[in-house]
N, C-alpha and C positions, 0 to 999 in steps of 0.2 A: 790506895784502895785495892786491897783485892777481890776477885770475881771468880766463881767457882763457876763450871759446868753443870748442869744438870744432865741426872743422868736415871733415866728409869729404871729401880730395881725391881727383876722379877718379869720381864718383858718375854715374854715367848719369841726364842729366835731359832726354833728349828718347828716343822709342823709334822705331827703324824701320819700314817699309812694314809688315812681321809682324809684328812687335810688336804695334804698335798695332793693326791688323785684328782680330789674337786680342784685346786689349781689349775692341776695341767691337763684336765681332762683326759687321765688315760686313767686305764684299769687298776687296780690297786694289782693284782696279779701282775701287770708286765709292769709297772714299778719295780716288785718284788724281783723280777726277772730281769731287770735292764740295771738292778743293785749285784746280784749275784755274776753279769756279766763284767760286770766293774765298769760300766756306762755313768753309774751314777754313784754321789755319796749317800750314805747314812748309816747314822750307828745306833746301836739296839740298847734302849730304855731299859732300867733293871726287870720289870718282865720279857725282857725279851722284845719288845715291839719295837718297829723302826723307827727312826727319826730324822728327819731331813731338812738341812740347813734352806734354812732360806734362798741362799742361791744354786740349787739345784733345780729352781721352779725355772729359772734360765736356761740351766742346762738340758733339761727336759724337753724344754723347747725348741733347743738348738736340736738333739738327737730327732727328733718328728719331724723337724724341716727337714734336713738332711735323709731322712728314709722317704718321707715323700716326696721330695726335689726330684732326689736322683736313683732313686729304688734300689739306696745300696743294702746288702744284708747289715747286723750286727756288727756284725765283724770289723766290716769295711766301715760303719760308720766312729768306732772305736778309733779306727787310724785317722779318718781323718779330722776327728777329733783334737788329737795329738796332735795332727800336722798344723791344723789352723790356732793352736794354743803356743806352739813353737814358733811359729810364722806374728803374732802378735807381741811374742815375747820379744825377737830378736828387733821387730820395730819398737819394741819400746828402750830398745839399747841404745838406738841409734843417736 
């Protein structure tokens, strides 16, 4: 007997500038601004508008803890971004 997967075609897997704002409750501006620092992904719908993977509503999150935790700027939150992505990766080597 074979058994196939289902599989939804046509499922929205990225959400727009609103969308995602109303997720993660920030501004659609420093969205905009936290995309341009390279903070976050998304990429621009044939008019141009942004679109953002589903797991960026994580990442979004992570960057807000991390500026209110520890009142690091941009910048700082950028690295240590990296470092806790690195730091994950190498335990998952292990």
């Amino acid at each position: 007997m074979t058994t196939y997967a289902l599989v939804r075609v046509g499922v929205e897997r990225t959400l727009d500038l609103e969308g995602f704002a109303a997720a993660t409750g920030l501004h659609p501006q420093m969205a905009r601004r936290l995309v341009a620092l390279g903070l976050l992904e998304a990429t621009a719908d044939a008019r141009g508008r942004l679109r953002f993977p589903l797991s960026q509503v994580a990442a979004a999150g992570r960057i807000q803890r991390l500026r209110a935790g520890f009142s690091l700027n941009y910048a700082a939150v950028g690295l240590v971004v990296d470092l806790l992505d690195r730091i994950a990766e190498l335990e998952r080597q292990r």
